[in-house]
Structures are given as structure tokens and as C-alpha cells.
C-alpha positions, -999 to +999 in steps of 0.1 A: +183-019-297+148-030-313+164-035-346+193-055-341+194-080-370+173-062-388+189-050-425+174-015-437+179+001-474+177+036-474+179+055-510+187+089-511+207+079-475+237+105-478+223+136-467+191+153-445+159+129-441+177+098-452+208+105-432+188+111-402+169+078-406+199+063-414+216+068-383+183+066-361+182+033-372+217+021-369+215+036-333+187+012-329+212-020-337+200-020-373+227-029-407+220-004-430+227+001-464+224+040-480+219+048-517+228+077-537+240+088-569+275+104-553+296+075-537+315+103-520+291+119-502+280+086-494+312+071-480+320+103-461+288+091-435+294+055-435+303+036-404+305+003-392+269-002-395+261+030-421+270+010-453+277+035-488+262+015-521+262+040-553+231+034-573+204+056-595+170+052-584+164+065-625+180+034-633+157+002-631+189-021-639+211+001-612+186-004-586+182-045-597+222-053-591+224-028-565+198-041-542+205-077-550+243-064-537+235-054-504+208-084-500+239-115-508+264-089-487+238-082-455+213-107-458+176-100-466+160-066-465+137-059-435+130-019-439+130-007-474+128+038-467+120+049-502+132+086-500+152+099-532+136+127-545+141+158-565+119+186-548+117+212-578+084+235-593+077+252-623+043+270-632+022+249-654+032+263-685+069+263-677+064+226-671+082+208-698+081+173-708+115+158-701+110+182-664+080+163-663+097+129-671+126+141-648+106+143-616+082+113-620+113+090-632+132+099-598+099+108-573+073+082-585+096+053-608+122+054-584+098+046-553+083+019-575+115+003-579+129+005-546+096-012-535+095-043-561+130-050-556+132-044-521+104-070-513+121-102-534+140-104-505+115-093-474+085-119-483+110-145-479+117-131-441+097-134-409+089-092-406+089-060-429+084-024-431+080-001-460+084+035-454+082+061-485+087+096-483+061+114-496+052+151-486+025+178-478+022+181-516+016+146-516-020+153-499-026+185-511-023+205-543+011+226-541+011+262-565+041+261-586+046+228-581+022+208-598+050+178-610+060+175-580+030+173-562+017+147-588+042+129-584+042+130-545+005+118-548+020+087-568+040+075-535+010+074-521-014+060-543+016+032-546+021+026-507-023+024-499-022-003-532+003-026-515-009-023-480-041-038-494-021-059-517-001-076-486-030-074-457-025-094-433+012-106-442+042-092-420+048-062-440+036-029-436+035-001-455+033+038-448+041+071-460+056+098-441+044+134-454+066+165-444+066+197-447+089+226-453+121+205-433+160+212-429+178+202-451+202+211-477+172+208-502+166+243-485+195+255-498+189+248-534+154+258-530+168+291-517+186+300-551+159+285-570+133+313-554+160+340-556+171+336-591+131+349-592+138+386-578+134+378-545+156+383-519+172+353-494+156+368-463+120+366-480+128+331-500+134+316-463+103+331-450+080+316-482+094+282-470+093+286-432+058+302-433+042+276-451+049+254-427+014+261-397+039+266-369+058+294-387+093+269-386+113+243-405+113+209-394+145+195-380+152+160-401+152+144-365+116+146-362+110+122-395+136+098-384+122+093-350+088+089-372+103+064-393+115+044-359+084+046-344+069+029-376+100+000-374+090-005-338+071-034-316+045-013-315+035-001-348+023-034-365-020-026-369-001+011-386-007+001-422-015+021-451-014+051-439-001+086-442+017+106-415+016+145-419+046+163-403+038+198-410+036+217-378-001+218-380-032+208-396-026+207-435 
């Protein structure tokens, strides 16, 4: 139980990588609050230490009262996991502005927020971590995807700024970099690459093969991650970027 006492925030905490941290962490004796723009889906997770706060990371005012909320209701926040994301491509000239606007308000403004608010209340406790979820488009240049992938490379241009910002205080900040994982992001992805021409059966296998070890990465894998980086053990980790790809990216 490393993280008893400790209060996480987790956006984007209802469903695959955030759920998975979520409960990783509450397993570990943490409080932790999940954001998300559908309360229901939220409160149909919660548990006694799982706590559902409705809140639009799109929305710099929503993200202000919201955090503040679960800061006077659970105390300060130790582990801000800044992982809402909308995981969509278009071609280059397909890319429209408000697309544009729409990815980079939720992937890259959203993160931004989540950090600055989630810190008014961490510098003022004894220990912090800072977690975002980036991706392997976040460190390499993704066909199809080029918004995405920008915006990806924003989460981690942000977290490498405040490491060095905050060196040598007691927060740290890292990125966690997946692949192709499971989750129901999959799913939409699936109709997305069918609505294209191509079949289910070879949609999956776009996604599973471009992951190096030919399979998609169980949500588990990042939340264990995520632990590891909230642990004892972890404190010279700062800065940096962790690739979960099933290989060399």
C-alpha cells in the first residue's frame, strides 16, 4: 500500500488506460478522483476509493472548479495522470481547422490545464508526480495522423519544460508513450479504418502490426508503468519518456 494518503487525479479516468491506472492506484491505498465528460460512465466504476467528478478537459473554467472540487473534498493533489485524449487522423489535406483545433484543444490544452491546475495544490505538499500520456506518435511522425501526432509531441515538449522548470523540487514529471493498446479507442478506430473500404479483419491487423511484437497492449501494462513511476523508487526518473510499444520504435 505505497500510496496510502496519497490523492491522485486522473482525466479521462472512466474507461481503458485511465481506468486501469485508476484502479492500480487505488489498489495501492491511493484516493482517487476520475474525470470525464460522461458522469455515467464515470459513476458506473467508482468505488469507495474510485471517486466520479464530470469535467471537460476543453474547458479551462470546468477544469478550474473541478480540480479545486476534488482538492477542498480529498485534500491536495499528489499524482496529477494527464490522459484525455481523442486519438483520430486525417491525411494532411483532409486536416481541417476546427479538426485541427479539436485535437490540440483536448490532446495538448487539455494536458496543459490539468498540469497548471493540478500543481496549485501539489507545491504546497511534501511529494508529487506528474504522469501524461503521450504516445508512439508522440516520438515519431505517424502517416495519417499528423494532428495527432503534433499534438502528442506537445505533451512532451510540456512534461521535459517542467521537469527542468521544477528540478530539484519533489515533483517529477514523465511521459508514458504507447503504442497500438486495448482499449475501446480500438473500437472506434476500427470503424474509422473500415468506413475506408477495408475490411474489420485487416483494420485490426493495421493496428496490431504496428505495434514490433505483432500485438495490442493490454491497458495493465501502462498502469503498472504509471505505479512504478508513483513508487519509492522512482524519484532520480524525471523528464523522461517511456516507450511501450512492444519493441524498439
Amino acid at each position: 500500500m505505497i500510496l496510502t494518503n496519497r490523492h491522485a487525479l486522473i482525466t479521462g479516468g472512466g474507461t481503458g488506460i485511465g481506468l486501469a491506472i485508476a484502479r492500480t492506484l487505488a489498489a495501492q491505498g491511493a484516493q482517487v478522483t476520475i474525470t470525464g465528460r460522461r458522469r455515467d460512465i464515470l459513476q458506473s466504476v467508482a468505488t469507495d476509493q474510485i471517486h466520479a467528478l464530470a469535467m471537460d478537459v476543453t474547458d479551462e473554467a470546468q477544469q478550474i472548479k473541478a480540480i479545486a472540487q476534488a482538492v477542498s473534498e480529498r485534500g491536495a493533489i499528489n499524482i496529477c495522470v494527464a490522459n484525455a485524449g481523442i486519438a483520430e487522423g486525417r491525411s494532411l489535406q483532409k486536416t481541417t481547422m476546427d479538426f485541427w483545433r479539436q485535437i490540440m484543444a483536448t490532446n495538448l490544452d487539455g494536458t496543459f490545464i490539468t498540469i497548471r491546475e493540478s500543481l496549485r495544490s501539489m507545491l504546497e505538499s511534501d511529494w508529487g508526480r506528474v504522469i501524461a500520456i503521450s504516445s508512439i506518435a508522440g516520438v515519431r511522425g505517424l502517416k495519417g495522423g499528423g494532428a495527432y501526432s503534433a499534438s502528442k509531441h506537445g505533451v512532451i515538449g510540456l512534461i521535459r519544460s517542467y521537469s527542468e522548470e521544477y528540478l530539484g523540487s519533489h515533483i517529477t514529471f514523465n511521459a508514458i508513450c504507447p503504442g497500438y493498446v486495448d482499449t475501446p479507442i480500438i473500437d472506434h478506430n476500427l470503424e474509422v479504418i473500415q468506413k475506408r473500404g477495408f475490411s474489420r479483419e485487416d483494420a485490426m491487423n493495421m493496428m496490431v502490426s504496428a505495434n514490433p511484437h505483432k500485438q495490442l497492449i493490454p491497458p495493465q501494462d501502462i498502469a503498472e508503468a504509471a505505479l512504478w513511476l508513483c513508487s519509492p523508487y522512482s524519484g532520480s526518473v524525471n523528464g523522461q519518456t517511456l516507450e511501450i510499444a512492444g519493441g524498439q520504435v
